[in-house]
N, C-alpha and C positions, 0 to 999 in steps of 0.2 A: 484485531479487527481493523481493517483499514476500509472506510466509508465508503469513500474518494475513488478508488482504487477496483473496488468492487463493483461497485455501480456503472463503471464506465462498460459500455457497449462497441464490440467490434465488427462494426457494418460489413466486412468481409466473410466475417463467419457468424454468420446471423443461428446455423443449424448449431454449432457451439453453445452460440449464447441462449437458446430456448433449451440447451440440454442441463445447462448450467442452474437456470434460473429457480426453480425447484430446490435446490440445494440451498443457493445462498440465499433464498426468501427462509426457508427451514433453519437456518444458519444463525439469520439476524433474530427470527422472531423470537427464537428462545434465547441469544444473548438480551431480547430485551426482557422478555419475562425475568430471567436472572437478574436483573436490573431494577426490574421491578419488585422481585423476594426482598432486594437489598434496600430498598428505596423505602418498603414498607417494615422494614428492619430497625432499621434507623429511625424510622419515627416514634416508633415502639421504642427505642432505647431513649430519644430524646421524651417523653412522654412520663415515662421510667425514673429519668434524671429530674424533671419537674418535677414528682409528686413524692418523690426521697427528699429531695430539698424543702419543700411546702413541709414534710413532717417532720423535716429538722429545726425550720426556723419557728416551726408552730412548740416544739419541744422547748428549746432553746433560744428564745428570740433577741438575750441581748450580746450572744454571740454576733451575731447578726447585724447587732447595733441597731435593731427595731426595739424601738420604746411601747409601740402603742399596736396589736395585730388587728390587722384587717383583711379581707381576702388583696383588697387591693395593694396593699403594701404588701404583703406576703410576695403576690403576682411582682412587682417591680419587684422586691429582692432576687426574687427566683432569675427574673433575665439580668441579673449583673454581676451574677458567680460564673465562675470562671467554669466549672464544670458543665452548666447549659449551655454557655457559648459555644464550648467546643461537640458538645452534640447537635446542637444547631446547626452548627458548621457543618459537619458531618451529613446531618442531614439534608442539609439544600446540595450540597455535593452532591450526595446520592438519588434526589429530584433532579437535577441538570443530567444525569451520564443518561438515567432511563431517559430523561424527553428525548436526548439524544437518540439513543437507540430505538426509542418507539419513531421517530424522524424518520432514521433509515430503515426501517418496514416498512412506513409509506415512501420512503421512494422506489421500495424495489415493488410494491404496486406499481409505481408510475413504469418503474423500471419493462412490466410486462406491459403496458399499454406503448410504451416507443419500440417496445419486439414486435409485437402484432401490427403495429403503423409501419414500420419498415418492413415488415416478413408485405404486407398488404402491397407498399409501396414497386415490392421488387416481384410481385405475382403479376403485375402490372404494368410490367417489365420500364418501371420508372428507368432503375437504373441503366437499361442498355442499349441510352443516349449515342450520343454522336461519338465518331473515330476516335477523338481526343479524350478517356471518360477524365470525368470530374473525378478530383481526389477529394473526398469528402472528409478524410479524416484531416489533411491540412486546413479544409477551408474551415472546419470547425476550433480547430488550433486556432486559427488567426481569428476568428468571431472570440473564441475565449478566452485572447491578449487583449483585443479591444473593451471587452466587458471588465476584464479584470483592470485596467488602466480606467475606466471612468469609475469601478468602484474606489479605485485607489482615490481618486480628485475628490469625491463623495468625500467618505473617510477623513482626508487629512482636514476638509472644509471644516469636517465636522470639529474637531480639534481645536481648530483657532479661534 
């Protein structure tokens, strides 16, 4: 899956990209749903990992090196085994890929709403301006170095 890559629009072939659009909306939505099976996957197994632990140290607590059980001490041993951590882990992984994926659904929404403002734009015959046309895909190039350089100053501020 390439986000980046997909989403980008080519003003020249506007009937391309409305034939396109259909697909890789169908495309992204069910790599997020997949994303989403996994995401709720993992919580389940982090969930899983919790309450196997909770009934081991309840079994066994000076394994454990708990003197005295409480839920509350039970809860703090449970998050400092190394077994929760890495399901934990696992699982905020697999929350971050789906928001990602769910992200790129909504932009390929936005995605059809800059089809129909160009397809509108060019019934309108914006584009077929004066002798010299605009090259619109350069001037968007240079707006997307300038943006990309004041994120950069953003960015490295943030740093120092």
């Amino acid at each position: 899956m390439n986000y980046e890559q997909d989403i980008r629009i080519d003003e020249d072939a506007l009937d391309m990209e409305w034939l396109d659009q259909p697909t890789l909306f169908l495309k992204y939505s069910r790599h997020s749903a997949l994303l989403e099976k996994e995401k709720d996957e993992s919580k389940e197994r982090l969930e899983f990992v919790k309450a196997e632990l909770d009934r081991k140290i309840r079994l066994d607590p000076a394994k454990f090196d708990v003197e005295k059980i409480t839920d509350k001490v039970v809860e703090n041993t449970i998050i400092l085994q190394l077994e929760y951590k890495q399901a934990s882990e696992q699982f905020i992984q697999a929350k971050f890929e789906w928001m990602t994926a769910r992200g790129a659904v909504d932009a390929y929404n936005q995605r059809k709403e800059a089809l129909e403002n160009l397809a509108r734009l060019h019934g309108q015959n914006y584009f077929a301006g004066p002798k010299v046309p605009r090259n619109i895909h350069e001037e968007r190039e240079a707006k997307q170095k300038k943006m990309n350089v004041t994120i950069g100053r953003k960015i490295i501020g943030r740093t120092r």
